[in-house]
RODO-2510 file (C-alpha; in nm, 4 decimals, decimal comma):
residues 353
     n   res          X          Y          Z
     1     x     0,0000     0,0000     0,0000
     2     x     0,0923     0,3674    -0,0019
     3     x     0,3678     0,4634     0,1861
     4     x     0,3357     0,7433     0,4462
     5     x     0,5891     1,0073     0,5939
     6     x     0,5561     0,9699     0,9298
     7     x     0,7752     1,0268     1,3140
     8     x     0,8887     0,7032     1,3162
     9     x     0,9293     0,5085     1,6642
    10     x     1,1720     0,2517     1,7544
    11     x     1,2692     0,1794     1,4030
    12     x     1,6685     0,1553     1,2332
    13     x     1,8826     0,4065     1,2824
    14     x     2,2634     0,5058     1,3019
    15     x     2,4523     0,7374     1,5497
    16     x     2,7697     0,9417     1,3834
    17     x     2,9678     0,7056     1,6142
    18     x     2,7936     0,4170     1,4366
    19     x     2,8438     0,5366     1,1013
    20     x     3,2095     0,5897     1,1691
    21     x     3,2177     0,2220     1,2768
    22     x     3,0359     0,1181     0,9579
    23     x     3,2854     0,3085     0,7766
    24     x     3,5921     0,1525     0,9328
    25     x     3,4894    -0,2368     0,8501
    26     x     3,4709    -0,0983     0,5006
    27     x     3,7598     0,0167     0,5076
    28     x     3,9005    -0,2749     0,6571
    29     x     3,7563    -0,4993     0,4608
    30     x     3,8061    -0,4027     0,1315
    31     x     3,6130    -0,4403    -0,2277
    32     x     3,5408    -0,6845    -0,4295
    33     x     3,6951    -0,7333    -0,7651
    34     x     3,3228    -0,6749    -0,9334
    35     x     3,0294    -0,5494    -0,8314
    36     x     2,7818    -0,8252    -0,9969
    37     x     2,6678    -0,9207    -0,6830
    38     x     2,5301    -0,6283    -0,5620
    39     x     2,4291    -0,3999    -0,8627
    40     x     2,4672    -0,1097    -0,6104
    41     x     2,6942    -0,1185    -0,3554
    42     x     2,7718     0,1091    -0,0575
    43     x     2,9546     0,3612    -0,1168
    44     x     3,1057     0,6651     0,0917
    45     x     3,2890     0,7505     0,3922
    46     x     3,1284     0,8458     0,7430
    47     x     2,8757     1,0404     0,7612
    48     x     2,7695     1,0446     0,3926
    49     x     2,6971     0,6515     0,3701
    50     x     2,4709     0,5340     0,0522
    51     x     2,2626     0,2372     0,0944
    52     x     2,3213    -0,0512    -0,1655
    53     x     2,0656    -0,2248    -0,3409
    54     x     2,1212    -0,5717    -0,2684
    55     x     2,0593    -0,5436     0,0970
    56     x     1,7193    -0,3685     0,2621
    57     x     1,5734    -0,3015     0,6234
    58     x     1,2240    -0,2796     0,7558
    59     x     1,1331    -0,2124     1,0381
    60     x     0,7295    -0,1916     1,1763
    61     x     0,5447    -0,1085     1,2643
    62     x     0,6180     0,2280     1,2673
    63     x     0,4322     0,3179     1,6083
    64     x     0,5211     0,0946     1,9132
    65     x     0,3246     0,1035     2,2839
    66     x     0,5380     0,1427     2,5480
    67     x     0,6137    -0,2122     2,6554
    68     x     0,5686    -0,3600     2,3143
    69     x     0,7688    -0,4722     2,0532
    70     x     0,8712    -0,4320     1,7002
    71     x     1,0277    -0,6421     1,4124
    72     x     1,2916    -0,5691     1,1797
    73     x     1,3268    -0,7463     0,8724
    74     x     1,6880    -0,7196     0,7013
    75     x     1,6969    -0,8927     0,3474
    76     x     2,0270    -0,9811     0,1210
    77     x     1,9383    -1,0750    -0,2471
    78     x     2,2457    -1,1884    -0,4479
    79     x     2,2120    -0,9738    -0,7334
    80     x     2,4231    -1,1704    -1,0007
    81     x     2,1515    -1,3676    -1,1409
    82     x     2,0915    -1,7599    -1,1687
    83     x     2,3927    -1,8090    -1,3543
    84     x     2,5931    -1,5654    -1,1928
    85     x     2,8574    -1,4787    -0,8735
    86     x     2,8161    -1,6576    -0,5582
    87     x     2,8613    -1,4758    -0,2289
    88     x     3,0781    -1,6728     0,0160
    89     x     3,1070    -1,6738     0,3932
    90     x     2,7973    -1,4486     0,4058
    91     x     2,6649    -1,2975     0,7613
    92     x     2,3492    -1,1493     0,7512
    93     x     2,3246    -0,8614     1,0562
    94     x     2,1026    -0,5931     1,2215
    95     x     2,2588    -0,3432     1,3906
    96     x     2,0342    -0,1076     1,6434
    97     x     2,1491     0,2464     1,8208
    98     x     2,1198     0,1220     2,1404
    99     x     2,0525    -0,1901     2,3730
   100     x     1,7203    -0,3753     2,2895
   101     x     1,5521    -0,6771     2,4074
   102     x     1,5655    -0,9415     2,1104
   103     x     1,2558    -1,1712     2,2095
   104     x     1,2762    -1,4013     1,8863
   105     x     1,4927    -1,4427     1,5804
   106     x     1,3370    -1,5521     1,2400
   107     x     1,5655    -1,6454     0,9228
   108     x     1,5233    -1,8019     0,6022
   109     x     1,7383    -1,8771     0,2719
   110     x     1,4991    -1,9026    -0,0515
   111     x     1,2186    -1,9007     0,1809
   112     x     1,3168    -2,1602     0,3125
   113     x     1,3434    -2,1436     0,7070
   114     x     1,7051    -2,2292     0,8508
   115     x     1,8160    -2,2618     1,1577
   116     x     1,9199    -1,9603     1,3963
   117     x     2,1719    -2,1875     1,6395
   118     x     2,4472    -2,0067     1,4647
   119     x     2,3070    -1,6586     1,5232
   120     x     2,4581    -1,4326     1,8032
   121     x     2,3336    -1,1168     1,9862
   122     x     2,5868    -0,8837     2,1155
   123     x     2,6647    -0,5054     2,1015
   124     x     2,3309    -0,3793     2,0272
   125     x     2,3131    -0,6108     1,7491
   126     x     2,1766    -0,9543     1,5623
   127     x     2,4219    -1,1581     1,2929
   128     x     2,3853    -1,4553     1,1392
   129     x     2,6001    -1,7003     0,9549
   130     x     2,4069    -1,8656     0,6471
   131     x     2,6984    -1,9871     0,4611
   132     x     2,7157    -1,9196     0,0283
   133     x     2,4389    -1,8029    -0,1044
   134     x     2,3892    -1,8296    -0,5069
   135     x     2,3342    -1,6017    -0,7537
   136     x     1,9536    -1,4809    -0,7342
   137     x     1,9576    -1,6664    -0,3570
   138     x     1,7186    -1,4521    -0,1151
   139     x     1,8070    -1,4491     0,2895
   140     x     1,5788    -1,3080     0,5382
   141     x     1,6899    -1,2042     0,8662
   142     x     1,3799    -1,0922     1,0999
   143     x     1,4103    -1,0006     1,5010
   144     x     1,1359    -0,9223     1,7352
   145     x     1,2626    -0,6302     1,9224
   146     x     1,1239    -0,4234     2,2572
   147     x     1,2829    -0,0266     2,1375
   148     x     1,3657     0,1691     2,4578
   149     x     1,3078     0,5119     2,2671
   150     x     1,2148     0,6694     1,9796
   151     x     1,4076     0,6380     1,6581
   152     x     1,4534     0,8660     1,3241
   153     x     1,6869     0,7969     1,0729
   154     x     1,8344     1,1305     0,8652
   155     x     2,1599     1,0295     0,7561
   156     x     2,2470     1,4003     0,6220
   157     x     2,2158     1,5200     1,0259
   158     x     2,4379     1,1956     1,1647
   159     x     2,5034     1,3736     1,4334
   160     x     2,1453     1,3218     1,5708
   161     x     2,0639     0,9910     1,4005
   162     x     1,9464     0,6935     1,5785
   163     x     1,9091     0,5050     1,2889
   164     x     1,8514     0,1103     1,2585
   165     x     2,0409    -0,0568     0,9780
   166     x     2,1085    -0,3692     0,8512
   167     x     2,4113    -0,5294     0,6537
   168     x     2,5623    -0,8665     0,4511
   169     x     2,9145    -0,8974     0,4499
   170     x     3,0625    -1,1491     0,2289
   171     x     3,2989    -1,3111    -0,0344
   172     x     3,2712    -1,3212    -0,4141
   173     x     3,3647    -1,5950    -0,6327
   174     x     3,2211    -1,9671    -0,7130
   175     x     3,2128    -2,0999    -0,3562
   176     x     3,5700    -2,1318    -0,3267
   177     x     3,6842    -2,1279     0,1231
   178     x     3,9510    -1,8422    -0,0353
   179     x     3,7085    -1,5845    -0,1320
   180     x     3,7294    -1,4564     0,2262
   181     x     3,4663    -1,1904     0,2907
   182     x     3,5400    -0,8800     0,1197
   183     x     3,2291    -0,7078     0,0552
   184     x     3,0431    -0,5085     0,3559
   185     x     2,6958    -0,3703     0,1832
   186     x     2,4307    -0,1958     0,4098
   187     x     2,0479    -0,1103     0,3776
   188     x     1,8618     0,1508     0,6025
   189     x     1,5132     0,1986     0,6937
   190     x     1,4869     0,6038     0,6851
   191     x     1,1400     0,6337     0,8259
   192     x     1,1004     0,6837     1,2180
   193     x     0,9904     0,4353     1,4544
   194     x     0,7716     0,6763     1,7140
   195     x     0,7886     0,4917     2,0611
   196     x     0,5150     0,5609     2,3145
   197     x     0,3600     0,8323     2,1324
   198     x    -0,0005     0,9797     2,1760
   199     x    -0,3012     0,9342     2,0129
   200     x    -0,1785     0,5799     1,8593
   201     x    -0,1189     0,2196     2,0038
   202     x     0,0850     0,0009     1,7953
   203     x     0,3273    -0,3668     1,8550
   204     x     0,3828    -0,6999     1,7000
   205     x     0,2137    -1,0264     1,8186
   206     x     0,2752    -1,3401     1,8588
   207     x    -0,0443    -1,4755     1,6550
   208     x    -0,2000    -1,8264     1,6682
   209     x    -0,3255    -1,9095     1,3035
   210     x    -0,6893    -1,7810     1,3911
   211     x    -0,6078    -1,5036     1,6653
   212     x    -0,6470    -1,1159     1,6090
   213     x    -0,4033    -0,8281     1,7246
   214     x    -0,6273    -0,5708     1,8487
   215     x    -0,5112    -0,1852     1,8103
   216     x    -0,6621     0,1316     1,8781
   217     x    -0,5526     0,4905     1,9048
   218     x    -0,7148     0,8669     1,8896
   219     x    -0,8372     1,1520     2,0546
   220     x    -1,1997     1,2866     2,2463
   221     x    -1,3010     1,3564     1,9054
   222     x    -1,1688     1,0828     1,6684
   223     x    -1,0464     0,7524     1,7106
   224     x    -0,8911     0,4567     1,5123
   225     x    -0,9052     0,1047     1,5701
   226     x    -0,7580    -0,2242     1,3547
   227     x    -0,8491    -0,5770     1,4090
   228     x    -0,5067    -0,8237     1,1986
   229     x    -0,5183    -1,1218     1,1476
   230     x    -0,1683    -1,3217     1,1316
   231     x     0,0271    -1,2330     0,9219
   232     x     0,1426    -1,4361     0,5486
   233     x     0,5045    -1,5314     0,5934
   234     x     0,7955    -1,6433     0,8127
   235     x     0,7579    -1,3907     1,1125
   236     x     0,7927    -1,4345     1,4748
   237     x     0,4740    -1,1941     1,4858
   238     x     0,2490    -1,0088     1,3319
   239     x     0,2862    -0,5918     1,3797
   240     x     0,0238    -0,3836     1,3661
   241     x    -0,0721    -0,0117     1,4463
   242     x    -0,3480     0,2636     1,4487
   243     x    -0,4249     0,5609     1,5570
   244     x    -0,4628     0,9482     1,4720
   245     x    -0,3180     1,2724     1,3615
   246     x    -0,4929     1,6019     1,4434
   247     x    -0,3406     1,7488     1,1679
   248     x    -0,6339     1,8561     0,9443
   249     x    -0,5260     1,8426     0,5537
   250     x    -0,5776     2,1431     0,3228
   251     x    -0,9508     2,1173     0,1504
   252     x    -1,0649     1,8429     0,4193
   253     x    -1,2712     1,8544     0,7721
   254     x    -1,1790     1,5723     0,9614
   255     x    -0,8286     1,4757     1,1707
   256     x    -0,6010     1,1659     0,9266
   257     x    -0,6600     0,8113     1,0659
   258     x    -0,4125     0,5638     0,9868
   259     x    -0,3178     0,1962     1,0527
   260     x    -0,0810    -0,0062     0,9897
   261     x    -0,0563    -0,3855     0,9395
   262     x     0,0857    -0,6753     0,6733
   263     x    -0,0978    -0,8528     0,4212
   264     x    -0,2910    -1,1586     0,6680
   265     x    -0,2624    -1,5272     0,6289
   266     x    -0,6492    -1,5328     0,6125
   267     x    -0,7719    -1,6198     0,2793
   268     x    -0,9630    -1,2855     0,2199
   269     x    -0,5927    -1,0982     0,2742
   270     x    -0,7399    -0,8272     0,4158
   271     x    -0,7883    -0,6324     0,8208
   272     x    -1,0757    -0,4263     0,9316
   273     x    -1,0323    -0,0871     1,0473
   274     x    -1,2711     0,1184     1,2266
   275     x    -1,3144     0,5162     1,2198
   276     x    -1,4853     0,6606     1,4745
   277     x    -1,6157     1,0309     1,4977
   278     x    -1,7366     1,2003     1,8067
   279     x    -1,9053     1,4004     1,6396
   280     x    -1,8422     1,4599     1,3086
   281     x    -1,6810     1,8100     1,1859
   282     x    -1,9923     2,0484     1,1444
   283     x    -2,1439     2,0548     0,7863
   284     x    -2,0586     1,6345     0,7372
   285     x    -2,3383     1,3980     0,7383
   286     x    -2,2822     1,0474     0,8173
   287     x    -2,4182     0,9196     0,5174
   288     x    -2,2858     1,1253     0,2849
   289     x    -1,9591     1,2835     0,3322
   290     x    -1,7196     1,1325     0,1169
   291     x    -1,3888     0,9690     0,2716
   292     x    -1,0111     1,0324     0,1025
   293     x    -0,7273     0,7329     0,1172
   294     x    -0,3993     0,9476     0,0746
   295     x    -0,1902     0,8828    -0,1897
   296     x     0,1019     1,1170    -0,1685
   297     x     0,3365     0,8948    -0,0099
   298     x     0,3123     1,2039     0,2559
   299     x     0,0369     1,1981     0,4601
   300     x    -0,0473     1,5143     0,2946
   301     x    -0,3345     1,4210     0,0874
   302     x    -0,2313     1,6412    -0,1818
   303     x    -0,3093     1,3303    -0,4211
   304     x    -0,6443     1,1104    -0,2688
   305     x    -0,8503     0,8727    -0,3960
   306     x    -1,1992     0,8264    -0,3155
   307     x    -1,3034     0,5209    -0,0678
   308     x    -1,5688     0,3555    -0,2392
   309     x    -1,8084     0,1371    -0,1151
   310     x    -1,7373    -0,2536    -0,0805
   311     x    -1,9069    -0,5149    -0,3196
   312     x    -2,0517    -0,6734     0,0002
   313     x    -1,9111    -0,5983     0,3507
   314     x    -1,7069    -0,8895     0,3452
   315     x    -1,5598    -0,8592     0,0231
   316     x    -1,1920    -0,6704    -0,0187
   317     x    -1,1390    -0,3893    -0,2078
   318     x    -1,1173    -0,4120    -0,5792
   319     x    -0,7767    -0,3335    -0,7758
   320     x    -0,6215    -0,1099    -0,7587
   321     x    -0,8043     0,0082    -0,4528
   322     x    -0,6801    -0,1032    -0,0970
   323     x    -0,9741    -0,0413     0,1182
   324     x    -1,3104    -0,0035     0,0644
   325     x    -1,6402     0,1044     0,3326
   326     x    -1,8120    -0,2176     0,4344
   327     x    -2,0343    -0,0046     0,6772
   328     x    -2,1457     0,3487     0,7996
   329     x    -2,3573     0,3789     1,0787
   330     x    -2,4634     0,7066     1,2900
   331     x    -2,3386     0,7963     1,6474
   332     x    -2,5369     0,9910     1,9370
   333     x    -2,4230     1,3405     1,9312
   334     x    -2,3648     1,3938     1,5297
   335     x    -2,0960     1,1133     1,5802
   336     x    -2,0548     0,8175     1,2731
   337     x    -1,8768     0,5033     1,2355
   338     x    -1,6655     0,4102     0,9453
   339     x    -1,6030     0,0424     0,8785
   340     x    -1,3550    -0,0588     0,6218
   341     x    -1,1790    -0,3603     0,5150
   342     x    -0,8352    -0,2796     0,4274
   343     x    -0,5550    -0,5255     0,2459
   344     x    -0,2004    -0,4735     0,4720
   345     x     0,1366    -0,3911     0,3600
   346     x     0,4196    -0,2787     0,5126
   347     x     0,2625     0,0520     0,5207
   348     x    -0,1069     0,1116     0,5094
   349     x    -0,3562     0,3741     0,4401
   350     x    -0,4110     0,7059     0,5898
   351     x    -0,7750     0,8445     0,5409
   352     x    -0,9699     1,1654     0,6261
   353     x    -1,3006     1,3514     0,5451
***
C-alpha cells in the first residue's frame, strides 16, 4: 500500500559514532573485484553513507506502545543472477542504536526457514552465519525487538541519528573457502519508529493461526481502531498499528486516521479498520460525506482517492483500490462510524473527510 511520511518510533537508525564504525569495517575490509553481486553497492565515507541495493531493512510497525515490541526485517538478495557470482562466507546482521531486548529471531534462505543456532546477539546487534548463497539466492533475517526510545533515521544530520540498519558482508567468487569476505553492503530503513507516542497504540504479536491483534488509538473527538489477522510469511509476529493525527489536511474537515498492518494469512488478505467520529466536523453527514485514502506517499493528501463502497461488507477492495467502506452507521451526538476492510502492507492507508 501507499507509503506514508511519518515520526517514526523505535525503528533503524545510526549514530555518527555508528556510522564511523560502519565506515571503518569498510575500510578494513576491502572491495570486491566486481560489483555483480550487488548492482549497487555502498559507497562513501562516514557520515555520507549510501545504501546498496542488494541489501534492505524494515522495520514496523512504525508506532510501538510502550512495553511492546517491534520487528525488523533485514533482506540480502544476491544480485548476479541464476547463472551468476556466488557470495561466500555471508553474515546477515542488524545493527540497532542502542541496547534492545531481542525476544525471537526468524531467518530463512529461498524461503526456506534455517536454523538460527548459529546466530549471536551482542553489542546492540543480531548476525547470522548462512553460509554461500547463489546467484539470485534470497536471505531473510527478521528479530522481534522491545525499542527503549524513539528512533529517526536522517543520515544528512548523523550527528542526531538513531538510525537502525542492517548489513551482509561477504565473499565473491564460485564458492571457493579463499574468497574470504570482502564485501560489507548496508540497507537503512529512513522512516522513524515513534515509541510511546499519543493518540496511537501500535506492537507486533505473537499470533496463533486464527487469533487477532487488536489496536486502537485517537483523541476525544476521533479515534482509530484495527483488528489483523496473522500475518502471510515467516515472522515471529504479526505488527500492527493505528491511531490518529490532528493534523487537518488542506480542503478536508476531519483529523487523518491511519493503521498499519501486513498482508494476513487469512484467505480474504485483508484487516478491518474502524473510524470513529465524536461528532463529526460540522457541515458532514454520516451518510454522505465522502472519505479520502492518501496517496502522496506524505500523509499530505495532496493526491487522494476516493473510498468507495465494498461489493458486500465482506468482500476486499477491488484493484487497484486497498480499502473499501463495508459499513457506515450514525453515532449519538452527530458522531458516525466508518467500517472498512483494508488489504495490509508494510505501510497502510491514511484516510480523512
Amino acid at each position: 500500500m501507499r507509503q506514508r511520511s511519518r515520526a517514526f518510533t523505535g525503528v533503524i537508525g545510526i549514530a555518527a559514532a555508528v556510522a564511523a564504525a560502519v565506515a571503518l569495517a569498510l575500510a578494513g575490509q576491502g572491495r570486491a573485484a566486481s560489483g555483480n553481486i550487488c548492482n549497487v553497492p555502498t559507497i562513501g565515507t562516514a557520515p555520507s553513507l549510501t545504501a546498496s541495493s542488494c541489501v534492505t531493512e524494515t522495520t514496523a510497525p512504525h508506532f510501538v506502545s510502550a512495553g511492546q515490541s517491534a520487528i525488523s526485517v533485514t533482506k540480502f538478495f544476491n544480485q548476479s543472477g541464476q547463472s551468476g557470482a556466488t557470495a561466500t562466507h555471508v553474515v546477515v546482521a542488524v545493527n540497532f542504536p542502542a541496547a534492545v531486548t531481542v525476544s525471537a529471531i526468524g531467518l530463512t534462505i529461498n524461503n526456506v526457514s534455517a536454523n538460527t543456532t548459529g546466530c549471536t546477539t551482542a553489542n546492540s546487534s543480531v548476525s547470522c552465519p548462512v553460509g554461500n548463497i547463489a546467484g539470485g539466492g534470497v536471505v531473510r533475517l527478521s528479530v522481534q525487538f522491545t525499542p527503549v526510545s524513539s528512533l529517526s533515521c536522517d543520515l544528512n544530520n548523523p550527528s542526531t541519528d538513531t538510525c537502525l540498519y542492517g548489513t551482509a558482508n561477504y565473499g565473491e567468487g564460485g564458492g571457493n573457502p579463499s574468497n574470504v569476505p570482502n564485501d560489507f553492503q548496508v540497507g537503512y530503513d529512513t522512516q522513524s519508529l515513534t515509541f510511546g507516542g499519543t493518540g496511537v497504540d501500535g506492537g507486533c504479536f505473537a499470533l496463533a493461526p486464527s487469533g487477532l491483534a487488536h489496536v486502537k488509538g485517537g483523541n476525544s473527538a476521533q479515534s482509530t481502531s484495527a483488528s489483523v489477522g496473522q500475518g502471510a510469511g515467516d515472522f515471529p509476529c504479526t505488527f500492527a498499528d493505528a491511531g490518529v493525527d490532528p493534523k487537518v489536511p488542506a480542503g478536508l474537515s476531519t483529523q487523518v486516521s491511519f493503521a498499519e498492518f501486513p498482508v494476513t494469512a487469512d484467505p480474504n488478505g485483508f484487516g478491518q479498520v474502524t473510524i470513529l467520529f465524536t461528532p463529526l466536523p460540522k457541515g458532514l453527514q454520516w451518510n454522505k460525506f465522502t472519505l479520502w485514502e492518501d496517496t502522496s506517499g506524505n500523509g499530505s493528501f495532496s493526491t487522494k482517492v476516493k473510498v468507495m463502497n465494498c461489493t458486500t461488507p465482506s468482500s476486499p477492495p477491488v484493484a487497484p483500490a486497498d480499502s473499501c467502506i463495508a459499513a457506515r452507521s450514525s453515532l449519538p451526538q452527530g458522531g458516525a462510524r466508518i467500517d472498512l476492510n483494508v488489504i495490509g502492507s508494510p505501510s497502510d492507508g491514511s484516510w480523512a473527510g
